[in-house]
CHARMM internal coordinates of N, CA and C (Angstrom, degrees):
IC EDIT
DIST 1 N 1 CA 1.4459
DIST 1 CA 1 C 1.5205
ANGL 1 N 1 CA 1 C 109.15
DIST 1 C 2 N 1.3590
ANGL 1 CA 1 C 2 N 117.37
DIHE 1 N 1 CA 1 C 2 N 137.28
DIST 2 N 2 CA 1.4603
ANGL 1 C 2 N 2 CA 124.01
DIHE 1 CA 1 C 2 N 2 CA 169.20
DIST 2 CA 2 C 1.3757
ANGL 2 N 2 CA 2 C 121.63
DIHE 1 C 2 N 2 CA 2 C -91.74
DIST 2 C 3 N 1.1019
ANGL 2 CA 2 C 3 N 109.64
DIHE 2 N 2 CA 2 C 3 N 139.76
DIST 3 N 3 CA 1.8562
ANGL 2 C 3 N 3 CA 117.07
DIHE 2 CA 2 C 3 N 3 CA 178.33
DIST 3 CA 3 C 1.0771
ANGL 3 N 3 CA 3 C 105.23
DIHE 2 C 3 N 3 CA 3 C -68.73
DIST 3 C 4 N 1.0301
ANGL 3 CA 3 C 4 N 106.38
DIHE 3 N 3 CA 3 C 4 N 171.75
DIST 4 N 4 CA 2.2559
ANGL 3 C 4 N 4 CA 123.37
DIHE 3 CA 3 C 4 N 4 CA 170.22
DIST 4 CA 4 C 1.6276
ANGL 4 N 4 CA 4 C 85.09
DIHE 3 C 4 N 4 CA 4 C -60.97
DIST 4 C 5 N 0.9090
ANGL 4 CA 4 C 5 N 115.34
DIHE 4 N 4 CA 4 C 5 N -72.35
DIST 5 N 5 CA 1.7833
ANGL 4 C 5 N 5 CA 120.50
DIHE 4 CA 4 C 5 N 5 CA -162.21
DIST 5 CA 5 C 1.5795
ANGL 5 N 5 CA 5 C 98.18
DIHE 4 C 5 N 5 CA 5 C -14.26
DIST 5 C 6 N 1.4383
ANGL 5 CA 5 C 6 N 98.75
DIHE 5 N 5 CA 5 C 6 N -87.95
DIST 6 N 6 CA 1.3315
ANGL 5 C 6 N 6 CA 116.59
DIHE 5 CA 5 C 6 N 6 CA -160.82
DIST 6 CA 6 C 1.7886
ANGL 6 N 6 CA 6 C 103.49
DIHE 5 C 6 N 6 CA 6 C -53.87
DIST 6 C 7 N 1.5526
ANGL 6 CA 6 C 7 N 131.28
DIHE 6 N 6 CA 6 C 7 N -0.62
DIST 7 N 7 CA 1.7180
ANGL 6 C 7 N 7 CA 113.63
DIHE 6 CA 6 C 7 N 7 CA 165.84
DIST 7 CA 7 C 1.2864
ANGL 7 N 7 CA 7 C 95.13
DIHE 6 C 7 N 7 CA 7 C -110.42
DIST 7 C 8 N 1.1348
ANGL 7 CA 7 C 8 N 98.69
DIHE 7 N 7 CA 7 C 8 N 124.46
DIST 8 N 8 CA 1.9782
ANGL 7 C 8 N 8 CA 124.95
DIHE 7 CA 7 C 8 N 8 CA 171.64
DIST 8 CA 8 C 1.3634
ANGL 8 N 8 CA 8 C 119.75
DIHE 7 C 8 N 8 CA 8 C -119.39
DIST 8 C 9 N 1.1889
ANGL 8 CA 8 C 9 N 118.66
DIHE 8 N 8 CA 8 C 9 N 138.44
DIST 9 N 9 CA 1.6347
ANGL 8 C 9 N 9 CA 122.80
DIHE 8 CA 8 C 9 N 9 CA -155.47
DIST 9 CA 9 C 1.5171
ANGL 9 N 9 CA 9 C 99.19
DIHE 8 C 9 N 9 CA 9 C -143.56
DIST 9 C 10 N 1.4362
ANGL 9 CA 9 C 10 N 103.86
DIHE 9 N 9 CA 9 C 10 N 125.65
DIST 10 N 10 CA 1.5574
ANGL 9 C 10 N 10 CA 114.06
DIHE 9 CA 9 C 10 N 10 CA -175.32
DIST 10 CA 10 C 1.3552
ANGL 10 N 10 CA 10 C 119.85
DIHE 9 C 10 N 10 CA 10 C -92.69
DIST 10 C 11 N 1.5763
ANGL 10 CA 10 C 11 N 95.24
DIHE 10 N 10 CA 10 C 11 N 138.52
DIST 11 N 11 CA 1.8584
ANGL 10 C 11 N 11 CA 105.19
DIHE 10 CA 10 C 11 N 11 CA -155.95
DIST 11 CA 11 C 1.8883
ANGL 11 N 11 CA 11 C 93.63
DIHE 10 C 11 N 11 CA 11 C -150.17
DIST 11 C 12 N 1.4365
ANGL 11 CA 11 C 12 N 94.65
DIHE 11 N 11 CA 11 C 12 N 137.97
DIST 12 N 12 CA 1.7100
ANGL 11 C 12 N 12 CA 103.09
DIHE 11 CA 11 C 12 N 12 CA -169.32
DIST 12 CA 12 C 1.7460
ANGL 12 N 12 CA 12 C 91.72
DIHE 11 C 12 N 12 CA 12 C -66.08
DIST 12 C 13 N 1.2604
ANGL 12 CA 12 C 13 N 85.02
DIHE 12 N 12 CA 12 C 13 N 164.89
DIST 13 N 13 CA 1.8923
ANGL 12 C 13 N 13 CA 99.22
DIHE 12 CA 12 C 13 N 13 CA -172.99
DIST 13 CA 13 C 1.2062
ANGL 13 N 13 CA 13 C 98.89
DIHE 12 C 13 N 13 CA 13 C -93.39
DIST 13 C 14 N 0.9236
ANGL 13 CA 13 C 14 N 109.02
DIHE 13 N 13 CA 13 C 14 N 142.00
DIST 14 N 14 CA 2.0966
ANGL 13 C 14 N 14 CA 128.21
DIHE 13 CA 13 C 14 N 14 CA 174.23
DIST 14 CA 14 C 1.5661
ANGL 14 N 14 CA 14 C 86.58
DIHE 13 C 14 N 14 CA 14 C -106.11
DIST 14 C 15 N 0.8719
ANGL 14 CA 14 C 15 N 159.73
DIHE 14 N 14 CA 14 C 15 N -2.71
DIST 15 N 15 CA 1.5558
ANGL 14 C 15 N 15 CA 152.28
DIHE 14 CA 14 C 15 N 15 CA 170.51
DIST 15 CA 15 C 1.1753
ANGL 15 N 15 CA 15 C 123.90
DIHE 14 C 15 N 15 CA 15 C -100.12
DIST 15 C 16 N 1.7345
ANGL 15 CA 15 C 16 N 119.52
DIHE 15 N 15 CA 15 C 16 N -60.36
DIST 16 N 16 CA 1.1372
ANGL 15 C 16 N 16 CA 113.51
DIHE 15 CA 15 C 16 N 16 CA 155.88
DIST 16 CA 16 C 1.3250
ANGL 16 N 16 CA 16 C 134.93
DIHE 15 C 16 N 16 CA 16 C -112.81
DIST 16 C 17 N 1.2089
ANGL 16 CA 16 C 17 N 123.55
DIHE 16 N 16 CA 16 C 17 N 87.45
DIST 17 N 17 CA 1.3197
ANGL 16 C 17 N 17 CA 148.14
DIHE 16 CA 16 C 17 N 17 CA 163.06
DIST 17 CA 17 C 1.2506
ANGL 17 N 17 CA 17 C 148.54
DIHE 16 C 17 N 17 CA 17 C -68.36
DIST 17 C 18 N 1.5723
ANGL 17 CA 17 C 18 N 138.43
DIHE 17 N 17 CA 17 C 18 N 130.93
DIST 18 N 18 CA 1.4187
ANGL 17 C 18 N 18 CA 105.52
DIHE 17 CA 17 C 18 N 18 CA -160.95
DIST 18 CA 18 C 1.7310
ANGL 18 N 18 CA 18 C 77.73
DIHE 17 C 18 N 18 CA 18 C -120.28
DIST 18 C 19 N 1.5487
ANGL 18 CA 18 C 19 N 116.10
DIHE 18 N 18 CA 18 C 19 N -68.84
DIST 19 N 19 CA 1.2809
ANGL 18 C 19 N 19 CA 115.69
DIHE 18 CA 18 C 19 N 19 CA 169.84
DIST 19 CA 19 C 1.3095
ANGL 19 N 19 CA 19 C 116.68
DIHE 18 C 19 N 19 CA 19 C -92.28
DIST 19 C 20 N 1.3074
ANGL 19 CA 19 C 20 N 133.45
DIHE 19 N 19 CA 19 C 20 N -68.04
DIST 20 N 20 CA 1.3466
ANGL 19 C 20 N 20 CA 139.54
DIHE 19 CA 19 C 20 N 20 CA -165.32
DIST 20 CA 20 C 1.7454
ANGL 20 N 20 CA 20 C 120.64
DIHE 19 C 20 N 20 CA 20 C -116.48
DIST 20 C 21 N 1.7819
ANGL 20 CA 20 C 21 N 102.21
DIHE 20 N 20 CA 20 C 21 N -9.97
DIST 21 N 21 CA 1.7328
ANGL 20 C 21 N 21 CA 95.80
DIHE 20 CA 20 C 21 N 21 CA 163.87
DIST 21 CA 21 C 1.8159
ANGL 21 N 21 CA 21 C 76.92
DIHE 20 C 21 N 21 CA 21 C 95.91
DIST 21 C 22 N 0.8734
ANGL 21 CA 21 C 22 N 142.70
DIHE 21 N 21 CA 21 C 22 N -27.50
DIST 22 N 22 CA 1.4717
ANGL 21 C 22 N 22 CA 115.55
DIHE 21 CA 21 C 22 N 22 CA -163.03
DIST 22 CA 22 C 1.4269
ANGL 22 N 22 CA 22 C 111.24
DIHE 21 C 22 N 22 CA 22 C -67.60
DIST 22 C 23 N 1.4569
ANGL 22 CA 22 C 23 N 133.56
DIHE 22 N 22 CA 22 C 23 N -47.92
DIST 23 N 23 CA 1.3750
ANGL 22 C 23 N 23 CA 127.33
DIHE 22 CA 22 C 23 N 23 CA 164.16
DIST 23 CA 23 C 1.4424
ANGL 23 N 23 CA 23 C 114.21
DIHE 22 C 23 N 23 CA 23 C -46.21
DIST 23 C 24 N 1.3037
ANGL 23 CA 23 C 24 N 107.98
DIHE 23 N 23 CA 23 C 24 N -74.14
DIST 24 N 24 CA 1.7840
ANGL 23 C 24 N 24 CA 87.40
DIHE 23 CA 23 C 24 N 24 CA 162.60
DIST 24 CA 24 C 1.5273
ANGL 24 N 24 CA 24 C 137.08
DIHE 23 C 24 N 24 CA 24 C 23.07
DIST 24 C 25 N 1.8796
ANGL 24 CA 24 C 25 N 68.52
DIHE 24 N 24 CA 24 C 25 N -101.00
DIST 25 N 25 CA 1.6149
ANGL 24 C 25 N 25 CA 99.62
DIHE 24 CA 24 C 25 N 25 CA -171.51
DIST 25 CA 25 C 1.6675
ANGL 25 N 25 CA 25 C 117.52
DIHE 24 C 25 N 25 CA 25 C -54.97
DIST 25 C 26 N 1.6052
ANGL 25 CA 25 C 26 N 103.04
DIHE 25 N 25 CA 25 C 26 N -36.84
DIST 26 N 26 CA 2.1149
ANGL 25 C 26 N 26 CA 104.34
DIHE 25 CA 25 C 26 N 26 CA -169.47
DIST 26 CA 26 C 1.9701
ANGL 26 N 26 CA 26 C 73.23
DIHE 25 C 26 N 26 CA 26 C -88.02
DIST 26 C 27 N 1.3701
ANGL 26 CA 26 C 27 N 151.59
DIHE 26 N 26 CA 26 C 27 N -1.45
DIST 27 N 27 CA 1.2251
ANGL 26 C 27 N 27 CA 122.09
DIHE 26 CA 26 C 27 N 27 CA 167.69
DIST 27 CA 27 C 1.8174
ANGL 27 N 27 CA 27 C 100.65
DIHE 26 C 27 N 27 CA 27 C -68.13
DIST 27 C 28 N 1.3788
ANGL 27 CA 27 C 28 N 105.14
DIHE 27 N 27 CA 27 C 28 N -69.35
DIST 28 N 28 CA 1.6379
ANGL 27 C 28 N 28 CA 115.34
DIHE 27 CA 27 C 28 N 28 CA -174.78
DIST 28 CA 28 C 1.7006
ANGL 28 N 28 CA 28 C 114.16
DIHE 27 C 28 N 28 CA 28 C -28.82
DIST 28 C 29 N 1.8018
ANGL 28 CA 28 C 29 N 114.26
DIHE 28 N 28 CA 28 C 29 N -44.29
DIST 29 N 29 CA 1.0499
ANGL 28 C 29 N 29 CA 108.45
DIHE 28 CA 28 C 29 N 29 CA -165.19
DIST 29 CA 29 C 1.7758
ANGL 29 N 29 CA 29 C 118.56
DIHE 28 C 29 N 29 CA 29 C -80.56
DIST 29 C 30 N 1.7098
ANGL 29 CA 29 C 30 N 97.83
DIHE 29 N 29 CA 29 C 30 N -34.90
DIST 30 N 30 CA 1.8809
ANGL 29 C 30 N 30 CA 102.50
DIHE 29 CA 29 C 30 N 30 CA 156.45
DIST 30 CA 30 C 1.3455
ANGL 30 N 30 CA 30 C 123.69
DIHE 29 C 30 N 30 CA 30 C -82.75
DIST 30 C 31 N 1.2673
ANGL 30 CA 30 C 31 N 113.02
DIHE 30 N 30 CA 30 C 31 N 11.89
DIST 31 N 31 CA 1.4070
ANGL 30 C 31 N 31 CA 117.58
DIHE 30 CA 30 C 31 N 31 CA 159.12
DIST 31 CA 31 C 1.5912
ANGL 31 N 31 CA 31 C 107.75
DIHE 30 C 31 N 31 CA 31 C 81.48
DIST 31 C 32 N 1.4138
ANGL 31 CA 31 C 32 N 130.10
DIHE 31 N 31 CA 31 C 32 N 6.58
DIST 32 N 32 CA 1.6331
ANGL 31 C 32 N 32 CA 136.79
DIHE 31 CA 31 C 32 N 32 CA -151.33
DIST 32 CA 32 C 1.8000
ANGL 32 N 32 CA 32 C 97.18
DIHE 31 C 32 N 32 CA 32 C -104.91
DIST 32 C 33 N 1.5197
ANGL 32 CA 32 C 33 N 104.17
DIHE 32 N 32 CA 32 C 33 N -176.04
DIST 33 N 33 CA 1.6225
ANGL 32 C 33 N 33 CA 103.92
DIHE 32 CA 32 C 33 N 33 CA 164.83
DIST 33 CA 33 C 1.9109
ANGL 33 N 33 CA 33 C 98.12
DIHE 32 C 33 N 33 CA 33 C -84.54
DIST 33 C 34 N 1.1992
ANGL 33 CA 33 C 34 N 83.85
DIHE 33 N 33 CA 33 C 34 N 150.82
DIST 34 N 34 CA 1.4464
ANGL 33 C 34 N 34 CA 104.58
DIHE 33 CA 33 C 34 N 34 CA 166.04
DIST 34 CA 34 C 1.7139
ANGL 34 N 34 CA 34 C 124.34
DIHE 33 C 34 N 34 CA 34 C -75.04
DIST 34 C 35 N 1.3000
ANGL 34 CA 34 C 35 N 112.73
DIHE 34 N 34 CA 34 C 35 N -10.25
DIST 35 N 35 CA 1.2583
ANGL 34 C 35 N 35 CA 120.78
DIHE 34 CA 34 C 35 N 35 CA 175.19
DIST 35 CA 35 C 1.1646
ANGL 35 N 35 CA 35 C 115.33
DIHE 34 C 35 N 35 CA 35 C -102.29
DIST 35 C 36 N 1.8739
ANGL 35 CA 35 C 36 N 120.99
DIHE 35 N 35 CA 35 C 36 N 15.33
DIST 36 N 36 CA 1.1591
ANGL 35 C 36 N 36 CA 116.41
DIHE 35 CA 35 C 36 N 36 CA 160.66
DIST 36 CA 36 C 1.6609
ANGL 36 N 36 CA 36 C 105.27
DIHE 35 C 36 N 36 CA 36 C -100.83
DIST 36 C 37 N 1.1106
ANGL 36 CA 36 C 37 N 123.76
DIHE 36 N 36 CA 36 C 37 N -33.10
DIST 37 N 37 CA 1.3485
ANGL 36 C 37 N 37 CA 135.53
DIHE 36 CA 36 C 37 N 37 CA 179.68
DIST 37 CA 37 C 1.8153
ANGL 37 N 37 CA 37 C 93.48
DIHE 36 C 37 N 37 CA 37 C -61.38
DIST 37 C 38 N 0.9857
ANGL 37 CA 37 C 38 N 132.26
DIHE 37 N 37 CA 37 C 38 N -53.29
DIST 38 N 38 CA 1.2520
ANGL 37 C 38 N 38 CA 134.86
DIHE 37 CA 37 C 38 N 38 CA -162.17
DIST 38 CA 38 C 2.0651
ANGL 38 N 38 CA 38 C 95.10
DIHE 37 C 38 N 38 CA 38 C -66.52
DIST 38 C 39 N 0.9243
ANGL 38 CA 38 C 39 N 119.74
DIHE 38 N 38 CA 38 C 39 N -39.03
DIST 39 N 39 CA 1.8735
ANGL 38 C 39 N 39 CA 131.29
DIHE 38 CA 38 C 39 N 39 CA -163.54
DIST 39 CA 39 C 1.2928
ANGL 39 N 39 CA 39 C 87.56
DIHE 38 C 39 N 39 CA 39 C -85.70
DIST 39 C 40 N 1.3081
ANGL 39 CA 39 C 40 N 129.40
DIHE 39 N 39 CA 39 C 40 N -34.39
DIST 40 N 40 CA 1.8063
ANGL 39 C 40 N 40 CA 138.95
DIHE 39 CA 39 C 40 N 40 CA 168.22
DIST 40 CA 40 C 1.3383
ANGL 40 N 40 CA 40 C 109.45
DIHE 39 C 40 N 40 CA 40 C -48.76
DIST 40 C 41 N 1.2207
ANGL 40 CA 40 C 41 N 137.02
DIHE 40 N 40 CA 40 C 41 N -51.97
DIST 41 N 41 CA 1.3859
ANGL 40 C 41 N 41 CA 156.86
DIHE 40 CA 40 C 41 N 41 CA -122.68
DIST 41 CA 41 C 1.5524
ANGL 41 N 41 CA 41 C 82.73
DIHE 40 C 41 N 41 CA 41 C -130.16
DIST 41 C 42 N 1.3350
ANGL 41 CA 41 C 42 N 140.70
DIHE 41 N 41 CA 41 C 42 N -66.76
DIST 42 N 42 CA 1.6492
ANGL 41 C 42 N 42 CA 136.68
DIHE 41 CA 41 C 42 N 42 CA 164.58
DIST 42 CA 42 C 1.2688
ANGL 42 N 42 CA 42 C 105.50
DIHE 41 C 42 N 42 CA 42 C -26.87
DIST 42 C 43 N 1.0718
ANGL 42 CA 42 C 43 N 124.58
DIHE 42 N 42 CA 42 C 43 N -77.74
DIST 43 N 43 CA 1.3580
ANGL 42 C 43 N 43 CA 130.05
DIHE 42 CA 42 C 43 N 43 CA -165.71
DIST 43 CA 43 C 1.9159
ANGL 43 N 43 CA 43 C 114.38
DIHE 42 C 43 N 43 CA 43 C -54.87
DIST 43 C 44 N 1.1577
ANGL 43 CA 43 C 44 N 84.37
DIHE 43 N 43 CA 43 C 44 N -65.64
DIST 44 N 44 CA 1.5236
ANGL 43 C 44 N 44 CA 84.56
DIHE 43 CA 43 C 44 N 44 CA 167.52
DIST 44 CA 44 C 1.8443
ANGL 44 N 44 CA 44 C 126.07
DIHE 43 C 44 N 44 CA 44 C -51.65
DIST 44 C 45 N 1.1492
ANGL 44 CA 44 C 45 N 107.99
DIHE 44 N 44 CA 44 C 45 N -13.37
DIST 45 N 45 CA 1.1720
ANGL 44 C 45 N 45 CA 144.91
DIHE 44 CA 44 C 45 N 45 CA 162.39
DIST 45 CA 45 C 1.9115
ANGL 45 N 45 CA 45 C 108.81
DIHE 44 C 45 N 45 CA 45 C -47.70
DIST 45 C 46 N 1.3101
ANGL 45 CA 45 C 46 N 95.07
DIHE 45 N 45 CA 45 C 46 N -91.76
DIST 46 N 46 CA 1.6012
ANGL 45 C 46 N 46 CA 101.31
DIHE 45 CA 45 C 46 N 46 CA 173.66
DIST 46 CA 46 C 1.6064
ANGL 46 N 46 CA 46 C 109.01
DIHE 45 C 46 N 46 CA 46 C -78.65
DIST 46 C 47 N 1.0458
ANGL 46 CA 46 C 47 N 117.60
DIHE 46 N 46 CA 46 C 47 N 7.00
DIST 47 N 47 CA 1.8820
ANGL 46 C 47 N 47 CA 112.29
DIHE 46 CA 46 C 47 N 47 CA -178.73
DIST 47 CA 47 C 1.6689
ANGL 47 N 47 CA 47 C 99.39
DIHE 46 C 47 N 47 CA 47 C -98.88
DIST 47 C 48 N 1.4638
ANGL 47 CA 47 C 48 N 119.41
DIHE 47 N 47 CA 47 C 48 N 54.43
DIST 48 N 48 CA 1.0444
ANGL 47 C 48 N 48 CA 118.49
DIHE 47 CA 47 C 48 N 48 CA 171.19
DIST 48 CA 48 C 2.0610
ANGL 48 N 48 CA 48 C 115.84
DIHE 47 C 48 N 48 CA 48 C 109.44
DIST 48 C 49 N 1.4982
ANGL 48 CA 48 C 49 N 98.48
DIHE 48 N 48 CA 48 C 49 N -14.62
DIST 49 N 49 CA 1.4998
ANGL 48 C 49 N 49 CA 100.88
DIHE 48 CA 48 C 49 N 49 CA 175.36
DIST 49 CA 49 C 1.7688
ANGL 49 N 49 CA 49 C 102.55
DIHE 48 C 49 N 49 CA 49 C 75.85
DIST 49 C 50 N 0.8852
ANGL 49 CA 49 C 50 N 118.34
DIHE 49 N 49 CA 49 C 50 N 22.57
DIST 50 N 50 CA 1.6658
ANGL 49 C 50 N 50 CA 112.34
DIHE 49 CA 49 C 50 N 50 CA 157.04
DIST 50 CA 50 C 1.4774
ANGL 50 N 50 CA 50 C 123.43
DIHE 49 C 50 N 50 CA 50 C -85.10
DIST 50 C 51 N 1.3035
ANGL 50 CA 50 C 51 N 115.02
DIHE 50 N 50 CA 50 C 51 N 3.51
DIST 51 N 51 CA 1.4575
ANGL 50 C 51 N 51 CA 132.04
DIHE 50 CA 50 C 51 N 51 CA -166.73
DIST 51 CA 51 C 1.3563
ANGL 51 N 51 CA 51 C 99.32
DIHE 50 C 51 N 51 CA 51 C -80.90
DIST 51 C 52 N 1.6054
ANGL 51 CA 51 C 52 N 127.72
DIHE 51 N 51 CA 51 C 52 N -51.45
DIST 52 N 52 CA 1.1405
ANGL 51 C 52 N 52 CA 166.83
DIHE 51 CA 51 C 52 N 52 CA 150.70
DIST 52 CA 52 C 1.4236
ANGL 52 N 52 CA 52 C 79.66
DIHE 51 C 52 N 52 CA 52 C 2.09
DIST 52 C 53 N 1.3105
ANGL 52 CA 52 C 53 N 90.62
DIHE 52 N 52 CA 52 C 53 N -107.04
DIST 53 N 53 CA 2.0266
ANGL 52 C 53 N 53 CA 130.66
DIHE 52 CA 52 C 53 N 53 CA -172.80
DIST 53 CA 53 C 1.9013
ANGL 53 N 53 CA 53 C 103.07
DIHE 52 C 53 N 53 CA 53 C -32.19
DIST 53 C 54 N 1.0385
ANGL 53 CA 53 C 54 N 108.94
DIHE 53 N 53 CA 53 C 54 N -54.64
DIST 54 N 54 CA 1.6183
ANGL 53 C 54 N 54 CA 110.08
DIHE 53 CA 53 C 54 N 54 CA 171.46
DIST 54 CA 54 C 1.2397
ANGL 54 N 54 CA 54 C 113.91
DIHE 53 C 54 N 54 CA 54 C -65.00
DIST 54 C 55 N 1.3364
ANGL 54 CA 54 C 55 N 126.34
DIHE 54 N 54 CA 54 C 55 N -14.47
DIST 55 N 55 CA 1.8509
ANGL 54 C 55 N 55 CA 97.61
DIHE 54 CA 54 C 55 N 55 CA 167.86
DIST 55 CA 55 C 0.9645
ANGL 55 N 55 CA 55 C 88.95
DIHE 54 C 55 N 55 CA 55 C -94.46
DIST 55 C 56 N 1.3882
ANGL 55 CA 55 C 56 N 143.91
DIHE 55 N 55 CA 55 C 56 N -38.10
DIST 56 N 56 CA 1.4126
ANGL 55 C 56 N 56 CA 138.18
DIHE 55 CA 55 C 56 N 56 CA -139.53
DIST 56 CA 56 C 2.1104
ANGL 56 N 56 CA 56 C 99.29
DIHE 55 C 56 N 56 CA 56 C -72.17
DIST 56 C 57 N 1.5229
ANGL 56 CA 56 C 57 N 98.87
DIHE 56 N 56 CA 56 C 57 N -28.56
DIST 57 N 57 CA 1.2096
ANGL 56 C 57 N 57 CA 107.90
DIHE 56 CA 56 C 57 N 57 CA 161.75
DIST 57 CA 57 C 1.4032
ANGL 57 N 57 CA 57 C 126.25
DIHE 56 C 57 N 57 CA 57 C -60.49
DIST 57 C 58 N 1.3155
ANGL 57 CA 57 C 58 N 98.99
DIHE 57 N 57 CA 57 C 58 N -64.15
DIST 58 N 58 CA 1.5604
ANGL 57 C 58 N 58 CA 125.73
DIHE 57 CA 57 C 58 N 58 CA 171.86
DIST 58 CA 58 C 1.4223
ANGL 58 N 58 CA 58 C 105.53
DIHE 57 C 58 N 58 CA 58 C -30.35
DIST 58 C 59 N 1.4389
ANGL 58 CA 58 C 59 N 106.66
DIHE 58 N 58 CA 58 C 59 N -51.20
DIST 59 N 59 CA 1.4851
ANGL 58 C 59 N 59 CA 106.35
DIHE 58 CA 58 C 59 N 59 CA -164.55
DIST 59 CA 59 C 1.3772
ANGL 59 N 59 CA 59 C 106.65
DIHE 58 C 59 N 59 CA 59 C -66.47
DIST 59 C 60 N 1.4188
ANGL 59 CA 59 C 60 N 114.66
DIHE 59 N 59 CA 59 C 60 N -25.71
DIST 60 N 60 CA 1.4413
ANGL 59 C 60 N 60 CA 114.34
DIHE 59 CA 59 C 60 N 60 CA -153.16
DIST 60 CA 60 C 1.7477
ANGL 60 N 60 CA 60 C 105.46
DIHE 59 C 60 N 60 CA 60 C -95.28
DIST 60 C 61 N 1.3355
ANGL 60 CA 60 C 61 N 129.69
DIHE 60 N 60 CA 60 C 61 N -28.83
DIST 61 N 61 CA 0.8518
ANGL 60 C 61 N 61 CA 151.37
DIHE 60 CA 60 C 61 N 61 CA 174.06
DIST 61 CA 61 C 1.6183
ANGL 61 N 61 CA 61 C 105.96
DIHE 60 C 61 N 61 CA 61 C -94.82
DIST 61 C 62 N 0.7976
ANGL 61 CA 61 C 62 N 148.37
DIHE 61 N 61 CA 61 C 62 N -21.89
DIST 62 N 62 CA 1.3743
ANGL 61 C 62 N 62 CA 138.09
DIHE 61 CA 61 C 62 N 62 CA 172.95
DIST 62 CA 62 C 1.4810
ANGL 62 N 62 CA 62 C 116.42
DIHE 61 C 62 N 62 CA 62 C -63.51
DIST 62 C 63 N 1.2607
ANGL 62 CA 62 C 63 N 163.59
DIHE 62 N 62 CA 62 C 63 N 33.15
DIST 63 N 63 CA 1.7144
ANGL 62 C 63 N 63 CA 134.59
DIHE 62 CA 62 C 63 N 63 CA -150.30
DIST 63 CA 63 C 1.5301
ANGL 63 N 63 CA 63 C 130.24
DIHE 62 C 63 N 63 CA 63 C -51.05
DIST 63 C 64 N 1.2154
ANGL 63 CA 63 C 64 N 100.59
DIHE 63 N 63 CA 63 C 64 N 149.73
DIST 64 N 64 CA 1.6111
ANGL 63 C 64 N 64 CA 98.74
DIHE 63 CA 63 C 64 N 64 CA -154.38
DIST 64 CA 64 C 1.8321
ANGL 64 N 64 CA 64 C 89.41
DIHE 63 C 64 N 64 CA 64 C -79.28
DIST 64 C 65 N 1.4999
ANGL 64 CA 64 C 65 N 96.53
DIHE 64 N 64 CA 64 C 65 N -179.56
DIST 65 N 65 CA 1.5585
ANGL 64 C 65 N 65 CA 113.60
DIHE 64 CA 64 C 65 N 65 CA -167.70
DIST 65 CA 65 C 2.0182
ANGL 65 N 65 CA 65 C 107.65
DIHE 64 C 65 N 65 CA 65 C -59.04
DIST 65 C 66 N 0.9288
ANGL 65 CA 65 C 66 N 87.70
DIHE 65 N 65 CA 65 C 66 N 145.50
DIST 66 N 66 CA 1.4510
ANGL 65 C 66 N 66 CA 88.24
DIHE 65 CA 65 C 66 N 66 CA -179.29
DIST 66 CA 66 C 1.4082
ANGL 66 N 66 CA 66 C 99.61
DIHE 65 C 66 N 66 CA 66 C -84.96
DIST 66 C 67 N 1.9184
ANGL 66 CA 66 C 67 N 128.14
DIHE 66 N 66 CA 66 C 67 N 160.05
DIST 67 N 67 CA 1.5474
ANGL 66 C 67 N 67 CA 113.41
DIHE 66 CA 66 C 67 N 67 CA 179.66
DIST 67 CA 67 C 1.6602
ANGL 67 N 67 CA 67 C 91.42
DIHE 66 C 67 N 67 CA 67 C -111.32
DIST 67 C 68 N 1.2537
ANGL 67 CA 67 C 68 N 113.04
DIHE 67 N 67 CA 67 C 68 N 149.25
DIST 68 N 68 CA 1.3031
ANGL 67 C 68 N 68 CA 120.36
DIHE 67 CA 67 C 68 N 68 CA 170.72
DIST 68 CA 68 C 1.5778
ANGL 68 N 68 CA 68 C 110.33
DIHE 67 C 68 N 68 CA 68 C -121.94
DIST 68 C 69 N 1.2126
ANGL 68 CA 68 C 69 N 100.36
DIHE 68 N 68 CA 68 C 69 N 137.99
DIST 69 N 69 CA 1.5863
ANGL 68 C 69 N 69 CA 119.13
DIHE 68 CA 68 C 69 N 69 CA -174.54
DIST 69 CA 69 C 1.4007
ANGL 69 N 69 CA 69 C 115.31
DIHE 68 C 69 N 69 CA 69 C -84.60
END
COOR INIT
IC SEED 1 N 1 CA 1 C
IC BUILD
């Protein structure tokens, strides 16, 4: 049996954000800096402009952080 711990569920960051929290958020959930995911998303960017279309996904499919009281 698995604990809560070990299931983690990816959610855009309300903390660190540049536009929409989605780098952020897939930083928080692989545990990495977020400013490599963001230079990820650049590149993929000018390597044809699919970078574009994937956050625009990302954004839409991602849900942002839930707030807990």
């Amino acid at each position: 049996m698995s604990s809560c711990e070990d299931y983690r569920k990816i959610y855009r960051s309300d903390e660190d954000r540049v536009i929409a929290g989605v780098c952020g958020g897939i930083g928080e959930y692989f545990r990495i800096d977020p400013v490599i995911i963001r230079l990820l998303w650049i590149v993929s960017l000018f390597a044809g402009g699919t970078g574009f279309f994937a956050y625009l996904i990302a954004w839409l499919i991602i849900p942002p952080k839930p707030y807990v009281n």
